[in-house]
N, C-alpha and C positions, 0 to 999 in steps of 0.2 A: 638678247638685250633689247632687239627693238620691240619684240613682242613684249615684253617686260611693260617697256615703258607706252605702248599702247594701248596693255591692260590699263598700266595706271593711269593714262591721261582718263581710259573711257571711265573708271569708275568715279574721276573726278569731276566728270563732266553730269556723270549718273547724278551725284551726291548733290553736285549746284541747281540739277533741274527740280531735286529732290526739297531743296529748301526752297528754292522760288516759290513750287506748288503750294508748299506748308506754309510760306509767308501770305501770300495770295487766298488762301482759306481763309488763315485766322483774318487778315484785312475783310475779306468780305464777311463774317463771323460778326466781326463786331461794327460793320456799317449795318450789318442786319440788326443788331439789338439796339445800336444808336436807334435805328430810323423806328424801330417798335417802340422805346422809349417816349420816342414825340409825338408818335403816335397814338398812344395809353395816356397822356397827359393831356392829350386836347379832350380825350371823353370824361375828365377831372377824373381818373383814376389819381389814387395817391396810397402813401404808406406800403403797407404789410402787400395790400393786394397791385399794386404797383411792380414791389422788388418781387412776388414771388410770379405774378405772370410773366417778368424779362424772364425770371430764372427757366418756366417751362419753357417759354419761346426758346432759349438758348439751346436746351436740351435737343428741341425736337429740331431746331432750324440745324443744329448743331451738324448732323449726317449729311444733310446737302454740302458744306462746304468742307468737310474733314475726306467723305467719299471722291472727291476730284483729287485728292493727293495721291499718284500710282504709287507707291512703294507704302503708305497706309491701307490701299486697297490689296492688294495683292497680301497683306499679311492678315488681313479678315478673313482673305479667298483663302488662305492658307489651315486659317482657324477651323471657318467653315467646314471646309472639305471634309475634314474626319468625319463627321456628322452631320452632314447638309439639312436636312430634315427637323431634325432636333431641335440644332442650334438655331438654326433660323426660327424656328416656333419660341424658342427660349427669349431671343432679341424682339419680339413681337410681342408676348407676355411679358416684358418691361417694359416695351414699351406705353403697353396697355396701361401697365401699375404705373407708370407715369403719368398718366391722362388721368385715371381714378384716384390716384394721392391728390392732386391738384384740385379736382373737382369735390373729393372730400374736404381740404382745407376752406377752399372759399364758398362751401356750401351750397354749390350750383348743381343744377337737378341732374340728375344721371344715374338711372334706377338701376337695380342689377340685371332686368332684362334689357336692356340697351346695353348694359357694360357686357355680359355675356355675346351678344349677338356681333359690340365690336370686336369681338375677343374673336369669335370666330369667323366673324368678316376675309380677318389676317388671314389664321391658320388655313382657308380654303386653298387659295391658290398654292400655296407651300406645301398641300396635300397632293394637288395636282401635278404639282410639279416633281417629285420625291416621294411619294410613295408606292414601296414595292420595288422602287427602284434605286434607293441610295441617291448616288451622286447623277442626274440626267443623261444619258447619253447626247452627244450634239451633232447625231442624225437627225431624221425625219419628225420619229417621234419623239424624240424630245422636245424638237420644235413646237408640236402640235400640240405637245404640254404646255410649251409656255405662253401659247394662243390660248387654253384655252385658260389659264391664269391671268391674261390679261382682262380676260371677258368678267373674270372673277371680281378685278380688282377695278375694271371701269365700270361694269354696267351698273351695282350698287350706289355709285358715287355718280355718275350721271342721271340717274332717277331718283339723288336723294334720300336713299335708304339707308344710310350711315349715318349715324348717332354721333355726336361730337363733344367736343367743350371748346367754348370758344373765350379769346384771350384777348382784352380781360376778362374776366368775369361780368357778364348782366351791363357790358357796357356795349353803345352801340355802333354797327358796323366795323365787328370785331374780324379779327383773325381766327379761321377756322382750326384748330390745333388737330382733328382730325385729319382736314385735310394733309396737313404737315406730317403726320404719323404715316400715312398712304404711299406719299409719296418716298419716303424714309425707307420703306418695304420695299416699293417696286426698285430701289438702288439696292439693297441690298442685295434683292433676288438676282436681278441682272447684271450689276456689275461685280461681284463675287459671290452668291451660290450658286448660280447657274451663270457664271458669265457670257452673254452675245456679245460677237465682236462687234468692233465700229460702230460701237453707241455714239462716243465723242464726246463724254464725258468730264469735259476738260476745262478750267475759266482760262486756259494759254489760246486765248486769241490775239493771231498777228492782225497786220494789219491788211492783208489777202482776206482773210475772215470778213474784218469787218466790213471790207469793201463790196465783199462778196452777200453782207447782211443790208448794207446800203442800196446797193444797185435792184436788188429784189424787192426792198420798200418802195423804191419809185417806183420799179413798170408796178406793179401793186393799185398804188396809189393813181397813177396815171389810168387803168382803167376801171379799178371800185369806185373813185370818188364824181365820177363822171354820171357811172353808171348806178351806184346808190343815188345820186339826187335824181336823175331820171326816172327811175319805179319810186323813188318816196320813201327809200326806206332810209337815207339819214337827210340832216338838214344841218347848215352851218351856223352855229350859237357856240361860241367858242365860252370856256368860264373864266374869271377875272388870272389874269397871270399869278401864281406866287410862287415863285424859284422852289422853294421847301417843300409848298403841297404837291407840286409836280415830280421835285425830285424823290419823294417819299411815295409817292404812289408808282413812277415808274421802276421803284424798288420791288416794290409791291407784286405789281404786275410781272415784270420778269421772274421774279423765284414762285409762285404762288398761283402764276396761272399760264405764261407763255412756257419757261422751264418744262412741268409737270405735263405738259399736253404734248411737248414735244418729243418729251421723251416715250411715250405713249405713241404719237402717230408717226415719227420718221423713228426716233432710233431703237424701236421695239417694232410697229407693225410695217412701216414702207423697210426694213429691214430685214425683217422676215421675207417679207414681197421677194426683194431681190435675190435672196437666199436660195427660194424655190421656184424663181420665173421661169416658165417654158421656156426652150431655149429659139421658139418659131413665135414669143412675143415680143416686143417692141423694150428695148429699153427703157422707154420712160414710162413702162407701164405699171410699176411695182409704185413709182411717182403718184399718179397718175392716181390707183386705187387707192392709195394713204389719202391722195387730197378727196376724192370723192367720199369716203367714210367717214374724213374728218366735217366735209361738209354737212352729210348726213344727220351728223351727231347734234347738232344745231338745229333740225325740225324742231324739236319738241319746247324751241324757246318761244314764247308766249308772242302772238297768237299761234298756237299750234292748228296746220302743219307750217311754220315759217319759211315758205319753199326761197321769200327775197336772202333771206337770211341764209338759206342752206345752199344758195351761186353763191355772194358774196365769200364763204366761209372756205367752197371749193377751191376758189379762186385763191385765196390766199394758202389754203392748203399748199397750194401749186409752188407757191412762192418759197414757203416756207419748206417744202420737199424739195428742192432745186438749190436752198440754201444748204442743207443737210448733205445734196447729193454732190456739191463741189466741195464742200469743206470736210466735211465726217464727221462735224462736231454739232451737237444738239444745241449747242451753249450758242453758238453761232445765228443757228435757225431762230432758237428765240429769240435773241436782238430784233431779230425781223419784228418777230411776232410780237413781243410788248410793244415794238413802235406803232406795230398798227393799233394794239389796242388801246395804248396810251392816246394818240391823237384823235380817239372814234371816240375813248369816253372824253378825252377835257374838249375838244372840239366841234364834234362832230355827235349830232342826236339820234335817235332813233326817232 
């Protein structure tokens, strides 16, 4: 009897964590499409091409917040599995037709050699990672498949080689909808075809989390902002306050560019790191190379080689790996990271 009712407490407690998650999606779902909304409105989008870029937004924004629900993920990972390879190439060729129906309706340039090359952008690392072998093993080399799928699915996109449509249409300082597709891939791949643990994939942050995202933005802050105006690489020109514009760009920022990088540098590669650290290295070394690579990655920002730019980026690497490595949660580490980058773009200049 007591196990009885143990079961039933636990799948009752499953079931309420199970709706919180699903509430907490479709809430951030539709503060994403509000804030897209206001944001397609101030570039005088209107009508036809208005309602159908929220619709693509919706779509592709759509997997970031539906993937944080565990009992939604695990029945994808369920799908998946039969056909890891396949399916996932199948979810990626809709994805595609999604990007090209769109760019077909509002007539925006997207030739079939661009649409061909994003088509196989996807399929590469999904090759890498499943072919020959079904479902990945999650020894060694499996690992080393999904290195090198990441290298697949960053180096493109960090040199720019990815062909897009951006949302709205021909309007400017758009939403990259490529981008968003990229990102839509690398969750799928990681957290259900090939799942790696303690991604941390989760918007259930307490308030440990956020404490934990706070305290990393001061020391951060404490010694970049000291240390950027001493080499000159920012200056303080803060831009006029507007609650909306801030609050809509630190939207922005978080899903669109701190989220996807971190899922990229702590809960895919400082992950891996710790996965395979020797066991005669230091702890915080797995840290340690995530933040130096993520600094790395930042040379090539104009003027190239931007070595001020590639400390300061290490440095917050650091931050942002230390966030990652007390919480487990990427969602976490981000908080870091849009605060830094929110106050460096509305504040602070280059």
């Amino acid at each position: 009897m007591t196990n009885a009712k143990g079961s039933t407490a636990g799948r009752g407690v499953a079931q309420s964590l199970q709706r919180a998650e699903a509430a907490l999606a479709a809430t951030i779902l539709t503060l994403g499409i509000a804030s897209f909304a206001v944001f397609a409105s101030r570039t005088s989008t209107g009508g036809m091409a208005m309602t159908s870029a929220c619709v693509m937004f919706a779509a592709l924004f759509g997997p970031y917040c539906g993937l944080s629900v565990s009992s939604w993920t695990a029945s994808l990972s369920a799908w998946l599995g039969r056909a890891p390879g396949l399916r996932c190439s199948l979810v990626w060729i809709i994805s595609v037709g999604i990007v090209a129906s769109y760019s077909w309706f509002m007539n925006a340039p997207l030739s079939v050699f661009l649409l061909v090359r994003f088509a196989a952008y996807g399929l590469l690392p999904i090759l890498l990672v499943f072919a020959g072998r079904g479902r990945a093993s999650a020894g060694s080399t499996g690992d080393g498949r999904v290195l090198l799928a990441l290298a697949a699915i960053w180096l493109p996109s960090e040199f720019r080689l990815m062909a897009g449509v951006h949302l709205p249409a021909g309007a400017p300082g758009r939403v990259d909808a490529a981008r968003l597709a990229i990102v839509d891939l690398a969750l799928v791949l990681f957290l259900t075809a090939r799942p790696l643990p303690a991604i941390g994939y989760t918007f259930r942050i307490g308030r440990a989390d956020a404490a934990a995202a706070a305290l990393a933005f001061a020391a951060f802050a404490a010694v970049a902002v000291p240390l950027g105006l001493a080499i000159g690489f920012i200056r303080y020109s803060p831009l006029p306050f507007d609650p909306l514009t801030w609050a809509i760009r630190g939207f922005a920022i978080y899903f669109m560019i701190a989220l996807p990088e971190e899922l990229l540098f702590r809960g895919l590669l400082q992950n891996l790191f710790e996965r395979h650290r020797p066991r005669h290295w230091p702890q915080a070394s797995p840290l340690l190379l995530a933040a130096v690579t993520f600094g790395m990655t930042h040379l090539n920002n104009g003027p190239a080689p931007n070595v001020r730019y590639a400390v300061l980026a290490t440095l917050a690497g650091i931050a942002y790996g230390w966030v990652w490595r007390r919480t487990r949660k990427i969602t976490a580490s981000a908080l870091t990271h849009a605060a830094v980058d929110l106050v460096w773009g509305l504040m602070l200049k280059r």
